[in-house]
N, C-alpha and C positions, 0 to 999 in steps of 0.2 A: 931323943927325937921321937922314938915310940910314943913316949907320952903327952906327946907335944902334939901327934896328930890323932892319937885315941881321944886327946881333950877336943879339939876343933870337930872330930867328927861325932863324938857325942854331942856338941851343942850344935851342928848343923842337923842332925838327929831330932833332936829335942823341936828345935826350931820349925824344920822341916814339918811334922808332926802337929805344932801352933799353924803353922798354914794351911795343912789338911782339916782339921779341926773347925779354924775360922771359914773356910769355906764350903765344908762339906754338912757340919754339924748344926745348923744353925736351922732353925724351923722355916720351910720354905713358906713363902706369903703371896699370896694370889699379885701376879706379875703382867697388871694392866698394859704397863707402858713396854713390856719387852725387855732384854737385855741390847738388842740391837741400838746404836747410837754412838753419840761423842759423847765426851766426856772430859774437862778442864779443870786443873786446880791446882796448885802447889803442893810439889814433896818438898820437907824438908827434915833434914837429918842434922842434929847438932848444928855445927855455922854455917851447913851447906844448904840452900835450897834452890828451885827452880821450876817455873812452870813446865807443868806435859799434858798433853790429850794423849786420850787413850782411844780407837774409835773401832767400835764393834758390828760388825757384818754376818749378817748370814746369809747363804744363798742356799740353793737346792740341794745339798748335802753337809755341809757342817759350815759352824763360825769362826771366823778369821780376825783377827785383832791387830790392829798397826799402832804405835808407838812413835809417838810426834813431842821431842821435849826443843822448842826452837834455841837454849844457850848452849844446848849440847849440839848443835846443826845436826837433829835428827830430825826428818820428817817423813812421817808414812813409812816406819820400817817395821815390815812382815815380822809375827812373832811368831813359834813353833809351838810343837804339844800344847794345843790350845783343846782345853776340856771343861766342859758345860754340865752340872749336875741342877737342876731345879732353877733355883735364881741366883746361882754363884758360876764362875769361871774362873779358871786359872789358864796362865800361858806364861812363855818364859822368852825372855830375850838376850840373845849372845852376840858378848862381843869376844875380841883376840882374846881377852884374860877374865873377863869375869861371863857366869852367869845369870842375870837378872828373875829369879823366879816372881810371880805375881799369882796373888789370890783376891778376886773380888764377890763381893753381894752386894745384888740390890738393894738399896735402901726399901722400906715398908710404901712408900709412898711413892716409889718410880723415880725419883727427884736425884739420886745418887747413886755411886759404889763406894763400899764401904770398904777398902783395899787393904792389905798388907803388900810389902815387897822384903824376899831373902836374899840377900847376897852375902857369899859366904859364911861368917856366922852372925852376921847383924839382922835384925828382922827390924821393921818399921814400920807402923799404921799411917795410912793418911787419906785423904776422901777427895772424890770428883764429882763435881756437881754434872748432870746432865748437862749438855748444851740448849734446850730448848728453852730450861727452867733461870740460865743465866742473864745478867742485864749490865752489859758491860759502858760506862757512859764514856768513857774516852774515847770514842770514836762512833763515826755515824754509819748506818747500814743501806744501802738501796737496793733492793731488790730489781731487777732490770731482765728487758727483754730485746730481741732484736731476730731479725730473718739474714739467714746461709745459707745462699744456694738453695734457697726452697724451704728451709726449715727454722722453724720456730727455736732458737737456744733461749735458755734462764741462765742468769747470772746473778751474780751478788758484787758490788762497789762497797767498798771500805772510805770511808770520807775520816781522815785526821782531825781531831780537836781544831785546827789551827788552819784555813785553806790555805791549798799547798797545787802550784802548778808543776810537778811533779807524777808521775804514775808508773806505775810497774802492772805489767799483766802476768800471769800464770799459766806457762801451753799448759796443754792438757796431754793428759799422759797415755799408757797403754790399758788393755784392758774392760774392765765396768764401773772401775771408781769414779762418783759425780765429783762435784767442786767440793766435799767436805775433805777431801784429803789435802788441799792446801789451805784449809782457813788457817790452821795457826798460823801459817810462815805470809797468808792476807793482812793478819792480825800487826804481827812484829814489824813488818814493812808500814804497817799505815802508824805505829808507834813511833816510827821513824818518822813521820811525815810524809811519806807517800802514800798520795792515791792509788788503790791497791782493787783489782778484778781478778777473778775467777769464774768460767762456769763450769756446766755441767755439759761434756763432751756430748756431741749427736749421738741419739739413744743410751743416754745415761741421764738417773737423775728424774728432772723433769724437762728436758729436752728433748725435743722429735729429731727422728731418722734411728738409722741406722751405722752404729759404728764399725761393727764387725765387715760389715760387704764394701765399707770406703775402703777408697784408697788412700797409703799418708798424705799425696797429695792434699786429696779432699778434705783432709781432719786438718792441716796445715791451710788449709782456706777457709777454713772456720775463725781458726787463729787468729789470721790476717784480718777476716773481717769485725772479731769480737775487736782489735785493737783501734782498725779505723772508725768504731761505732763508740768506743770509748772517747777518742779525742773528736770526735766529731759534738759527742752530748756532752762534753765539762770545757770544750776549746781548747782544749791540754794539745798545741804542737809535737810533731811524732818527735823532734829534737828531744824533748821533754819523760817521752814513756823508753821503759826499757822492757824487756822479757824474761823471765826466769825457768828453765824446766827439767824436769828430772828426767831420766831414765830415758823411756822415748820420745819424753816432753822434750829432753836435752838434745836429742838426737834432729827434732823439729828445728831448733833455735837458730843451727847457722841458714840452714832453708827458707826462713821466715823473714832474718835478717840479710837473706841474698835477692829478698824479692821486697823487702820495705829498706831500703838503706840508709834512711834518714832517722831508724831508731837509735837512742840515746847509749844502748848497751844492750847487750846480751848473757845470760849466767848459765853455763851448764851443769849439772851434776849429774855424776854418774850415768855419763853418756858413755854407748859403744864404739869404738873406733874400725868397726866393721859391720857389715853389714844386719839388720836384725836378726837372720836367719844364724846366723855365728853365735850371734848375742845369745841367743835362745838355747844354741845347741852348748855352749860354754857353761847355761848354766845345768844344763841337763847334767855333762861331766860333771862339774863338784858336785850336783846331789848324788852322781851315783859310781862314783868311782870308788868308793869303798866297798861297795854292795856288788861290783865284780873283780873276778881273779886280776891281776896284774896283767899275764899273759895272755889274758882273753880282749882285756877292752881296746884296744887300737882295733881288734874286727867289729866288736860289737858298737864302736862309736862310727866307724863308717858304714854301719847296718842303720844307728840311729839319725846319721847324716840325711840318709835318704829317704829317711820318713818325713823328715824336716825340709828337702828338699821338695818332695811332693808334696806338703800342706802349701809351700810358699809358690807354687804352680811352674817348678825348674826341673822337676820330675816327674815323666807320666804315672800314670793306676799301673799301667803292665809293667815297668819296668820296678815299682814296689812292688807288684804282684812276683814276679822274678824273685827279686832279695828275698824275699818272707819263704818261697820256695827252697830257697838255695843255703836257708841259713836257719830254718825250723827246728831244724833236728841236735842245732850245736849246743853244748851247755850254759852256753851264757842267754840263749834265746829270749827263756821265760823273764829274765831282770830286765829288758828292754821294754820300750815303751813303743807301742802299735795301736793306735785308734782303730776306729770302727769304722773300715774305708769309705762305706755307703756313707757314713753321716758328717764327712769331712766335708769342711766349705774352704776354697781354694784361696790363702790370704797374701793377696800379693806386695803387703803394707813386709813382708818378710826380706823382700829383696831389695827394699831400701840402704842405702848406708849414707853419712852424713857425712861421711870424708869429703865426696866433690864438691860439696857447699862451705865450706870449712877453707880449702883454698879459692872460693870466689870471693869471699868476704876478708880473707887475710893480707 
């Protein structure tokens, strides 16, 4: 048995070391186009393969990479230890039992990443073309505009090889991700034959307003009106479109279908069964329940409770100012998580929950 995993971890070793190598060692090359973007193509390993985008972000302090393979029903899943040297990156994705490592570089010409992926002791080369430099002819693209509530959205329509009175739309989700975090899953549905939209939420993208200071109301009236401006410009009957949304997109779905009742269907995924503000603090615990004592976190999660409570506007300044007083000095303090009171914007899109919508439409 010793030798059985001295062997495996010398060739995850070896391998590991190919990854470092292919992406750290390679002569960096003036990087016109960025690292930032999608990215499309086929992995495939012996008899298995399968398209993924890979789509890379930077904002004001470091880059985030999400992971979209549509036969795997992954879409837009955050990856961790994401690190940037010149014009290569790596990042790694976990599931229950494996983990996914990734090493890329830019192609010389902007046009590419030239990838490997390790999982346990297999390594694998395989390459994604940029999405700008792609030209996909089984299906057609419309670029589209339209006004909510005052504000200008951009969108994108997916027209099928084949005209199809059929359509699905994409809520839109939480956050600052525009419309590129569902092209794939726009892509596979107009494969299917539906007519397929997504845009770019208000203040995202190239869309006006502001997302952050709506309320879900307001972002769920975007929705509403991207869907009736869609069957309004192809004739497509709301009998006909359906909605798909993830996360808060999902949390939107039964709301959208409590106030249009004559759409076709509704798909959730990875909706909360509680309020955002739960949602939110749910995921605070898994990040960080290993990073305090056992015996400490039941206090220090009802310390983090009411930070969360205050950002979602169920908690005054003074009564955080109180906890932060009352609870400075304990050991678990400094692992907790306290913003910058001054610079907090009060988001009441937190005290939503999608349960009462859920039994109106049921």
């Amino acid at each position: 048995m010793n030798a059985i995993v001295k062997q495996r971890f010398e060739k995850k070793t070896l391998i590991l070391a190919m990854l470092l190598l292919a992406i750290g060692c390679w002569a960096d090359h003036s990087d016109e186009k960025g690292l930032a973007g999608i990215y499309e193509g086929m992995f495939a390993h012996g008899n298995f393969s399968t398209p993924i985008q890979i789509e890379i972000k930077k904002d004001s302090l470091d880059y985030k990479v999400y992971f979209t393979s549509p036969d795997q029903n992954a879409y837009g899943i955050p990856t961790s230890q994401v690190k940037k040297m010149g014009d290569s990156i790596s990042f790694e994705l976990n599931s229950d039992y494996f983990s996914f490592r990734f090493g890329s570089k830019l192609s010389e010409d902007g046009s590419a990443l030239n990838s490997i992926l390790l999982v346990d002791s297999i390594a694998q080369n395989f390459t994604l073309k940029r999405m700008d430099d792609l030209e996909d002819p089984t299906h057609g693209q419309e670029e589209v505009s339209f006004n909510s509530e005052g504000f200008n959205l951009k969108g994108t329509v997916y027209h099928p090889s084949k005209p199809s009175n059929k359509a699905i739309y994409f809520v839109t989700s939480s956050g600052n991700s525009d419309r590129s975090a569902t092209r794939a899953e726009a892509i596979a549905f107009t494969d299917k034959g539906y007519v397929a939209f997504h845009m770019d939420k208000r203040g995202t993208g190239t869309s006006e307003g502001d997302w952050g200071s709506s309320s879900i109301e307001d972002l769920a009236m975007d929705d509403i009106n991207a869907i009736k401006f869609l069957a309004t410009k192809l004739e497509i009957p709301f009998e006909n479109i359906g909605i798909k949304g993830s996360s808060q997109g999902g949390a939107k779905v039964p709301y959208i279908l409590s106030k249009m009742k004559d759409l076709a269907f509704g798909i959730v995924v990875s909706c909360p069964s509680t309020t955002l503000l739960e949602s939110d603090l749910n995921y605070w615990k898994n990040r960080n329940s290993s990073l305090i004592e056992d015996h400490y976190f039941d206090e220090a999660l009802a310390f983090e409770r009411g930070v969360f409570q205050f950002i979602g506007g169920t908690t005054s300044l003074e009564t955080l100012k109180g906890l932060i007083a009352q609870n400075s000095g304990k050991p678990w303090f400094t692992k907790v998580w306290v913003p910058e009171l001054d610079k907090v914007t009060i988001d009441t899109k937190l005290q939503y929950s999608p349960m009462p919508y859920f039994k109106i439409i049921d």
